[in-house]
C-alpha positions in Angstrom: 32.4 13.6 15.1 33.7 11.4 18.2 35.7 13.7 20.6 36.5 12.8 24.1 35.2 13.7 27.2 38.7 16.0 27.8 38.2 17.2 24.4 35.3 18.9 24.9 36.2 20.3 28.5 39.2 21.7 26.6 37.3 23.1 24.1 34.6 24.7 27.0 37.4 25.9 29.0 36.6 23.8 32.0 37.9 20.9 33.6 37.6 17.5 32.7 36.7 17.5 36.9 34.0 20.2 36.3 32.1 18.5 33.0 32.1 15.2 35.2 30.3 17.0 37.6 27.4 18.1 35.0 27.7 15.5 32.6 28.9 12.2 33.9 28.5 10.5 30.4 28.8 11.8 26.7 25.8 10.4 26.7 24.0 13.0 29.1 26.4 15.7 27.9 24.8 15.1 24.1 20.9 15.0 25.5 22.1 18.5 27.5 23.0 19.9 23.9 19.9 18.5 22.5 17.7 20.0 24.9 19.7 23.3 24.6 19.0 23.4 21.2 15.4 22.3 21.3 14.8 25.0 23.7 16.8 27.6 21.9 14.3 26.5 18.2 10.8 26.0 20.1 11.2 29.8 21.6 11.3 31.0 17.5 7.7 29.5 17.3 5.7 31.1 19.4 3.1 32.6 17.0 -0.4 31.4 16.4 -0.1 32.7 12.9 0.5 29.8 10.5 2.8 32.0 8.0 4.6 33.4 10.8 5.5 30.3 11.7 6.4 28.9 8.4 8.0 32.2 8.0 10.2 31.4 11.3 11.2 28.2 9.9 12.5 29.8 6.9 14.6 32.1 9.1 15.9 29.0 11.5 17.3 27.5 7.5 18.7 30.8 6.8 20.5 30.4 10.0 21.2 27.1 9.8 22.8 27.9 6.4 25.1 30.7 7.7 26.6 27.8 10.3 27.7 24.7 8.3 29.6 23.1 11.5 26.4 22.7 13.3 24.2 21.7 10.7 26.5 19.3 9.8 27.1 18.0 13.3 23.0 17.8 12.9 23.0 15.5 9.8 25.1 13.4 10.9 23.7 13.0 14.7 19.8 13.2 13.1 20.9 10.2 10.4 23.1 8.2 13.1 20.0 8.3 15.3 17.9 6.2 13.0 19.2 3.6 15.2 17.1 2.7 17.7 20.1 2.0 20.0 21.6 5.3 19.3 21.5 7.5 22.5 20.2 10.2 20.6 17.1 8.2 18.7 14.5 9.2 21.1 15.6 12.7 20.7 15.1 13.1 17.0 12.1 10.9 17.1 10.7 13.4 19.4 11.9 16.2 17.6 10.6 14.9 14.2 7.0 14.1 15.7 6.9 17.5 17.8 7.9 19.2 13.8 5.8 17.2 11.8 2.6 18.2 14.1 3.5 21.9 14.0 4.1 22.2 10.6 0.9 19.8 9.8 -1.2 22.3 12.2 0.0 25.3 10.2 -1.1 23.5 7.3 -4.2 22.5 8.4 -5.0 26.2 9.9 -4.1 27.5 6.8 -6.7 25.3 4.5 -9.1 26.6 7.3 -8.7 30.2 6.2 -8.4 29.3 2.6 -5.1 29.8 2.2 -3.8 26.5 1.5 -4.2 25.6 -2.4 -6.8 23.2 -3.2 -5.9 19.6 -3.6 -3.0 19.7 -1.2 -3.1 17.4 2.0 -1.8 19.3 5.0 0.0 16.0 6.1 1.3 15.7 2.8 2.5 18.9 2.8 4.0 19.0 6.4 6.4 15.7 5.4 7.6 17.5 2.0 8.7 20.6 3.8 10.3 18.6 6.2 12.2 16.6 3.5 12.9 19.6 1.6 14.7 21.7 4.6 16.5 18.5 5.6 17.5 17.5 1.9 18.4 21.4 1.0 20.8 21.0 4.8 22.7 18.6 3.2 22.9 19.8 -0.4 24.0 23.3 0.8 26.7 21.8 3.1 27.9 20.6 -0.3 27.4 23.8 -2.0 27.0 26.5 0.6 27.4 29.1 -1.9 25.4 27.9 -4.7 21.9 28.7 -3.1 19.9 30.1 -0.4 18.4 27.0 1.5 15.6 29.9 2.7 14.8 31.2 -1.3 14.4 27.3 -2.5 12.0 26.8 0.6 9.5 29.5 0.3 9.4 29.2 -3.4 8.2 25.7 -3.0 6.2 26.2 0.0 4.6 29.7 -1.7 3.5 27.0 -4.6 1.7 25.1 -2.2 -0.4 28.7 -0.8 -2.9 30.7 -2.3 -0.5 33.7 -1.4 3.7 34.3 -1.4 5.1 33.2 1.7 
């Protein structure tokens, strides 16, 4: 996953002149993709409905499945950041907190209107479906034709509901 600085200009069709003058680092240049990205995910979650959120995360895996490069280059950056010296740590800490609260929130909204199974903890469940879509990433990088990343995820999740997801 290293590349250089001319790599990447090379690979944007710019100059290694004109990605200095955005990006003086790899370091900025990498938080620039981040935010890119973050941006590009948070606008699928705009709904105050807790399935069609859940429902939005399912389609953001079936994407996610469909393009193995980036979801790789995500595993590895997401497991490299556990470092708290990596540039990119805040990022994913951010990102993990900012994903764990929405998903908790759906959960919690959906016990609210009944719709959550009794006996299962909305904080509980928030951290498995996190696990799960990160775990099923990596497993279908291995196998990308094996399964549907999306299928496996609302099966589980629907096991968690009082209705299919």
């Amino acid at each position: 996953m290293q590349a250089s600085l001319s790599e990447i200009a090379e690979r944007a069709d710019i100059s290694v002149a004109g990605l200095n003058h955005h990006f003086s680092t790899k370091t900025q240049l990498l938080e620039a993709v981040f935010d890119h990205k973050q941006r590009e995910t948070e606008a699928r979650f705009t709904s105050t409905d807790p399935m069609a959120l859940l429902r939005a995360a399912l389609d953001l895996a079936e994407q996610g499945q469909s393009d193995p490069q980036g979801t790789r280059f995500f595993a590895v950056m997401s497991t490299e950041a556990t470092s708290p010296d990596h540039p990119a740590h805040e990022y994913f800490r951010r990102r993990y907190e900012t994903t764990l609260d929405l998903v908790r929130a759906s959960f919690v909204t959906l016990r609210e209107q009944g719709r959550l199974r009794p006996g299962v903890d909305p904080a509980d469940a928030a951290r498995a479906y996190i696990g799960l879509s990160d775990g099923l990433q990596i497993q279908a990088l291995y196998q990308p034709e094996a399964f549907s990343q999306a299928d496996v995820m609302r099966r589980i999740i629907s096991e968690m509901l009082t209705e299919p997801l």
